[in-house]
Each structure stands twice: as C-alpha cells, then as structure tokens.
C-alpha positions in Angstrom: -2.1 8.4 -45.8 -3.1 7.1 -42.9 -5.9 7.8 -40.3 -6.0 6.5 -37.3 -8.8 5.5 -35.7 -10.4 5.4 -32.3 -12.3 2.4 -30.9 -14.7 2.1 -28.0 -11.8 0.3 -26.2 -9.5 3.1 -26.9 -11.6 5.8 -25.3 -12.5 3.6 -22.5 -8.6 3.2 -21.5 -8.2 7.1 -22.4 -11.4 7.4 -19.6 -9.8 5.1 -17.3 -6.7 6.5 -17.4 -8.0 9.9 -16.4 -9.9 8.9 -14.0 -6.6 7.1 -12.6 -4.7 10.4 -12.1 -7.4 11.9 -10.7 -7.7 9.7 -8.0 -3.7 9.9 -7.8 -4.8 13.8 -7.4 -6.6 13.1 -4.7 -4.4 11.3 -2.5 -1.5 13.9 -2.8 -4.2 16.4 -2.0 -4.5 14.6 1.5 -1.2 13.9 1.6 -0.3 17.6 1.1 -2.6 18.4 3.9 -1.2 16.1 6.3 2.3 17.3 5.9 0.9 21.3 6.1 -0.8 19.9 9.8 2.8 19.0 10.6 4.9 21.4 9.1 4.9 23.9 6.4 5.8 23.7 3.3 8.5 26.3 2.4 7.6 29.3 0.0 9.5 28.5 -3.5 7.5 28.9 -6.8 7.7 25.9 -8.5 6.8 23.8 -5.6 3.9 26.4 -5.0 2.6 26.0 -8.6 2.3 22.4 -8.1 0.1 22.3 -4.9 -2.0 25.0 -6.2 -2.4 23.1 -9.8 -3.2 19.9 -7.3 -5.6 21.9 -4.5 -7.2 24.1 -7.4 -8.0 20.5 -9.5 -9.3 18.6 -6.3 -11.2 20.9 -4.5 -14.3 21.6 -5.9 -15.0 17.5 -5.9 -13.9 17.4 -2.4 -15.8 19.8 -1.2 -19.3 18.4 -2.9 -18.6 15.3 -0.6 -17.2 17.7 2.4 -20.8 19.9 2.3 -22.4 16.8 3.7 -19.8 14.5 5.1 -18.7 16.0 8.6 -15.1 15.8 10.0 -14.1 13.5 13.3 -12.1 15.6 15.5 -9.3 16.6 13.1 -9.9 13.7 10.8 -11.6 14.4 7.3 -13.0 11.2 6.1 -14.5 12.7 3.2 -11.7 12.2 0.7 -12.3 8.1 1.2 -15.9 8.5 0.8 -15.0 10.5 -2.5 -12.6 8.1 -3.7 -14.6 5.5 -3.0 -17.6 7.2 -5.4 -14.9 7.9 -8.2 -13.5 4.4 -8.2 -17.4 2.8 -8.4 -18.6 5.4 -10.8 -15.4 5.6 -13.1 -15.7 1.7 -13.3 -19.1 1.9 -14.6 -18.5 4.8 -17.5 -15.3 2.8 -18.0 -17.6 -0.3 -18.9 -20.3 1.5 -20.0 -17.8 2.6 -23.2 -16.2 -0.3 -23.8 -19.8 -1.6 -24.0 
C-alpha cells in the first residue's frame, strides 16, 4: 500500500498554480468586457455559462479594488492594480509555504 504524501513544495506549486488561473481569470474578464464595449456577444448557452462562471469568479475581487480605484473616462484601471496585488501577494504565500 502506498500513501502518498504531500510536501511543503507540493502545496506551494498546488498554491501557485491557483493563483495562476486566477490571474488567467482575470484577464479574460477584461478581455470579455472589451469585446461586449465593441460588440455583443451572441445568446447561446454554453458560451453564456462560461462568462457567467468567469464574471461570477472575478467580480467580487474586482470590485474590492474598483470601490476605491476610480475609472479614467471609459478606462478601468482597476483590474492592473488588482493583478498587480495578486501577483505580489501570491508570490509571498507561494514562498511563505515552501518556507
């Protein structure tokens, strides 16, 4: 029998990974938005379920950094700011674990 075990470095890749798609989250978030500016996106159900799964995940940490971050004109710079925090903070859990 075998167990398999979990080391500090193995959590702090799990960690770092997650923290990777999230920021990848992010920036299809903003994407997303930039293309609904433009054009919208057609009504289908599985396409739907996907940018609802992707706002739905994103938003309530965008809109911590929105509350206090104001938009230029039609520009929100709020998602840089917030990736910006993830990416420093991420990197120091990340470290933190692998100790």
């Amino acid at each position: 029998m075998s167990v398999l075990a979990l080391t500090r470095g193995n959590i702090a890749d799990y960690a770092q990974a997650l923290i990777f798609v999230y920021l990848i989250l992010i920036i299809a978030n903003v994407l997303l938005s930039w293309i609904q500016m433009f054009r919208p996106i057609p009504y289908k159900m599985p396409l739907r379920a996907v940018i609802g799964f992707i706002e739905e995940s994103t938003n309530p940490y965008l809109n911590v950094f929105r509350s206090f971050i104001p938009r230029i004109g039609p520009l929100d710079i709020s998602p840089i700011v917030a990736i910006l925090v993830l990416s420093i903070l991420g990197g120091l859990v990340v470290d933190l674990i692998r100790g």
